[in-house]
C-alpha positions in Angstrom: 22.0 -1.1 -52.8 21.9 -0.6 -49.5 24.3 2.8 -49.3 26.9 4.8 -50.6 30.4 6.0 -49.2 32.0 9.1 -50.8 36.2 8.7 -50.7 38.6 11.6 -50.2 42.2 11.0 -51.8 45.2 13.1 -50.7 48.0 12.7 -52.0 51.1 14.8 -53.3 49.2 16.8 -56.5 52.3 16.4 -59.2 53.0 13.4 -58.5 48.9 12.5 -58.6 48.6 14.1 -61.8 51.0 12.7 -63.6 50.5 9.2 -62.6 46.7 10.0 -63.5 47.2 11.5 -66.3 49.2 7.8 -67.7 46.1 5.2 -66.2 44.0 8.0 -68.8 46.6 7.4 -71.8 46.6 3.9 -71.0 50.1 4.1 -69.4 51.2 2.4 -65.8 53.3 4.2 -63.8 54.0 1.9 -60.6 55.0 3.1 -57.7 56.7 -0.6 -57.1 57.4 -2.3 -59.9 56.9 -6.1 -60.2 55.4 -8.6 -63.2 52.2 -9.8 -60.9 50.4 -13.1 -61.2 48.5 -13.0 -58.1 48.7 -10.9 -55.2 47.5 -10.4 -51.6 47.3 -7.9 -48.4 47.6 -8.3 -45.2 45.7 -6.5 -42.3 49.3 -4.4 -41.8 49.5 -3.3 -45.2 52.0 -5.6 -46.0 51.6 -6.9 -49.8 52.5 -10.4 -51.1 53.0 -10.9 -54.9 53.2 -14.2 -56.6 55.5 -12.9 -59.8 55.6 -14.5 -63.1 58.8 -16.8 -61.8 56.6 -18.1 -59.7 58.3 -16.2 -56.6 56.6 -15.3 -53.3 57.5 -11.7 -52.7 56.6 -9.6 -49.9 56.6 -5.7 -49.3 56.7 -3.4 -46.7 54.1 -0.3 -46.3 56.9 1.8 -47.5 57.3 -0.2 -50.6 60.8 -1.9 -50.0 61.1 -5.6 -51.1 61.3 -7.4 -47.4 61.8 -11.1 -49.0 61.4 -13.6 -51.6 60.6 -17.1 -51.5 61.2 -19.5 -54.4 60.1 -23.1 -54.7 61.0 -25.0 -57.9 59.9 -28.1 -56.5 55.7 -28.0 -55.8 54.3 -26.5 -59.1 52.5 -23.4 -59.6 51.5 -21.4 -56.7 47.4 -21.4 -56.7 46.5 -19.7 -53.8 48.1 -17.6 -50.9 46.4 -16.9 -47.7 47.9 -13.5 -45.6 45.2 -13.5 -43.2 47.7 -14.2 -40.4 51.0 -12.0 -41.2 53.0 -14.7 -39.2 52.1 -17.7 -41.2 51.7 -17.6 -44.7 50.1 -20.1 -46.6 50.8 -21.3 -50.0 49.0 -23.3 -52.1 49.7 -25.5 -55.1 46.7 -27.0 -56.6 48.3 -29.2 -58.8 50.5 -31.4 -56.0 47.1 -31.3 -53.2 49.8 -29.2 -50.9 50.5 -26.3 -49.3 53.6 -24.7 -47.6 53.3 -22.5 -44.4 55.9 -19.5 -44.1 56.8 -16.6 -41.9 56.4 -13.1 -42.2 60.3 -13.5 -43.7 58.7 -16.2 -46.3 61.0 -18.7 -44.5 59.3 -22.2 -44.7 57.4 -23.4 -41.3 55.7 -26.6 -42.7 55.1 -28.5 -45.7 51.5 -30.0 -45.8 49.7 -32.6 -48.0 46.4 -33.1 -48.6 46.3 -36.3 -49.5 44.7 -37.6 -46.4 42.0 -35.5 -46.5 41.0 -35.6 -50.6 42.2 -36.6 -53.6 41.4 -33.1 -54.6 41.2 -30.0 -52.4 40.4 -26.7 -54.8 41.1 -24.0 -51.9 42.9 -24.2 -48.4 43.2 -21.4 -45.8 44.7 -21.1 -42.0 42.5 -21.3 -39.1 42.4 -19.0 -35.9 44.0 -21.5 -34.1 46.8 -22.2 -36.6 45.1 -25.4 -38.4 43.7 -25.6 -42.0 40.4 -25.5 -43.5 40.4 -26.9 -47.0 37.3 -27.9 -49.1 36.8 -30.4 -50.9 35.3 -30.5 -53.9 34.2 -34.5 -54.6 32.3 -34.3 -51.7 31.6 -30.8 -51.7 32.7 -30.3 -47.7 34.6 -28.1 -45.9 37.2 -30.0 -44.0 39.4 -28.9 -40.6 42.6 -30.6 -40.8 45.5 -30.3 -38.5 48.8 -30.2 -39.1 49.9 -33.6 -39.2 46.9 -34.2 -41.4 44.1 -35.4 -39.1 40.7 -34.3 -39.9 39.4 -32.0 -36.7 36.2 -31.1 -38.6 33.9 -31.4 -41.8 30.4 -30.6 -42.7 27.8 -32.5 -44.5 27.6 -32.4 -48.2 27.0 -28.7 -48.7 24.3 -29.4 -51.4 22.1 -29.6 -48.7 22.8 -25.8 -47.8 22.4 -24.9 -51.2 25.8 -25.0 -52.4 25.9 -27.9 -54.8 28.1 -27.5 -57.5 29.9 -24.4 -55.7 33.8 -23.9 -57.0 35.2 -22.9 -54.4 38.6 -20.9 -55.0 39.3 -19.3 -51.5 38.6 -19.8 -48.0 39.7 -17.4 -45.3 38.9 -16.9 -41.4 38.6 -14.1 -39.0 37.2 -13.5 -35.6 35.7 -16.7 -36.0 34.2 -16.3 -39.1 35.0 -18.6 -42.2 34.1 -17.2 -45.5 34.2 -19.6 -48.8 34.2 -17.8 -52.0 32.7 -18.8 -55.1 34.1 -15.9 -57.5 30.7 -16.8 -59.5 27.9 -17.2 -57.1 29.3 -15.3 -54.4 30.1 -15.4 -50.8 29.6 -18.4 -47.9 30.0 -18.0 -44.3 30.6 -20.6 -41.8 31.0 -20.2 -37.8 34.3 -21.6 -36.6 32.6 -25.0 -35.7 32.1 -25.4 -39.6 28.3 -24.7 -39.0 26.8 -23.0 -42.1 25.6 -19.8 -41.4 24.6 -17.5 -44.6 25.4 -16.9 -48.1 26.1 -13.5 -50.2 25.2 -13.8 -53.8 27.9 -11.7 -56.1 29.2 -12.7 -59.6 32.3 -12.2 -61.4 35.0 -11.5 -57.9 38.3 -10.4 -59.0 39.6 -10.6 -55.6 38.1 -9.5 -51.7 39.8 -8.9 -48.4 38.2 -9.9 -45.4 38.7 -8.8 -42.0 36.2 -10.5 -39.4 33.2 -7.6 -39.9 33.5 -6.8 -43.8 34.1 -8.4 -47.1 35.4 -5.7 -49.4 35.2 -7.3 -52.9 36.5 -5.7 -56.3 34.8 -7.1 -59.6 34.5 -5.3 -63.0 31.6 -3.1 -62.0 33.8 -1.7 -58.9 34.9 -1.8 -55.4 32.0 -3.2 -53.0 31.8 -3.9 -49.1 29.6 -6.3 -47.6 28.8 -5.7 -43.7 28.1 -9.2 -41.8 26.1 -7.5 -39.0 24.0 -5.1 -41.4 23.6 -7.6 -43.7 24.1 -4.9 -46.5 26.3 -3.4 -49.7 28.2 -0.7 -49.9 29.2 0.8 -53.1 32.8 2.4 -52.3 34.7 5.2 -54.8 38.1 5.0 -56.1 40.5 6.6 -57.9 41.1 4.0 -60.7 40.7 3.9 -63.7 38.4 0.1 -64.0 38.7 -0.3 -67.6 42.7 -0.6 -67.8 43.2 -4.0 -69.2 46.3 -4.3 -66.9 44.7 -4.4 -64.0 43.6 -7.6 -61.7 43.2 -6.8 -58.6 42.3 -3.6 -56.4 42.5 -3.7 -52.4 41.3 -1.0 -49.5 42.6 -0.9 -46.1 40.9 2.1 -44.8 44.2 4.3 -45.3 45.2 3.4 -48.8 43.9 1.6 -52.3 46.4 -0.5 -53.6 45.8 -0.9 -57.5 47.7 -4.4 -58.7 48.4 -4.3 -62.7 50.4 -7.0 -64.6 53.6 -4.2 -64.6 53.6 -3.5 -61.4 51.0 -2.0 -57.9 49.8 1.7 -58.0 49.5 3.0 -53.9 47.0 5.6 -53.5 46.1 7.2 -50.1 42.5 7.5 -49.5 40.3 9.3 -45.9 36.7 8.1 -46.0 33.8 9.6 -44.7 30.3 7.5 -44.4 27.8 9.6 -46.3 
């Protein structure tokens, strides 16, 4: 372990105790209230929940609902991808497609897969508003446009040391692509598709990832990886890991969000690098 960071949380006492005092008894009290299947956060602190309908909903920093989307027509929603707030991705495993929204979840573009792969396992939006999907036949990462055409792919990635990787996300920032394999950890690519490095971690619950950092959340707790230290940093939080409710937990720098089955806990946080 390569350092520490000790986490100051402020935050209106009562109100903190009480809600504390519940994640002790085993009780949630949310401060938004939503059944969550998956969820994601944006670099504005804007939250989207996939709820057990199947619904796309996004909130506001100030917890207010903001919009819904609802498609009864593509399956289960797999993946979502909020790394640009302006054009949200959503996946659906099942059909090989994705649909790209706005920040109001009104659909942008329907996109299938098919020309690509039979099978794509993860998909995620590129810095210049194409797709990177990989593909898990031939074990590549693929660039794809939006009309389908492939811009990009690498060579089987067995060669780098991936073979037999399951990939279930991909995300870019300042020009970095990341793959993650939730059990063997994290892949980085350059924006060519060259591969650059790997990150071993196990058992990843979910990660943010914002160009410079990867902060991950698994069952031991919240970690952040730094791509130009090339080290691990063990954060603190103010959750309880143990709650059997809980699937995900997110940090932005100003505020944790905890996301339970019942609903997300907000907590403020300052940090100081010790």
């Amino acid at each position: 372990m390569s350092g520490w960071v000790l986490l100051v949380f402020s935050c209106a006492p009562s109100a903190q105790a009480g809600r504390e005092k519940n994640l002790v008894q085993g009780k949630v009290s949310p401060d938004i209230r939503v059944s969550v299947r998956m969820a994601a956060l944006d670099y504005l602190g804007h939250l989207y929940v996939v709820d057990q309908r199947n619904r796309v909903i996004h909130f506001t920093p100030d917890k207010k609902e903001a919009a819904v989307y609802a498609n009864t027509r593509s399956g289960q929603i797999t993946g979502i991808d909020v790394s640009n707030p302006f054009q949200i991705l959503v996946f659906y495993d099942d059909f090989n497609s994705a649909t790209l929204l706005d920040n109001m979840l009104v659909p942008i573009l329907e996109i299938n897969f098919e020309s690509v792969s039979t099978d794509v396992s993860a998909c995620g939006v590129s810095n210049d508003g194409h797709f990177w999907v990989f593909d898990p036949v031939r074990q590549r990462l693929v660039k794809t446009s939006r009309d389908g055409r492939i811009l990009a792919e690498t060579s089987n990635l067995a060669d780098v040391g991936m073979a037999g990787c399951q990939v279930s996300t991909i995300r870019e920032k300042g020009n970095v692509v990341v793959l993650c394999d939730p059990s063997r950890g994290f892949y980085f690519f350059d924006n060519l598709g060259q591969y650059q490095s790997h990150f071993p971690a196990s058992d990843i619950l979910s990660f943010t990832f914002d160009g410079r950092f990867v902060t991950y959340f698994t069952p031991t707790g919240l970690k952040r990886y730094s791509l130009a230290f090339k080290e691990r940093t063990l954060l603190g939080y103010p959750i309880e890991l143990n709650h059997p409710s809980l699937k995900y937990l997110f940090f932005d720098q100003k505020m944790f969000y905890a996301i339970y089955a019942e609903g997300i806990v907000l907590r403020q946080a300052d940090s100081k690098q010790m």
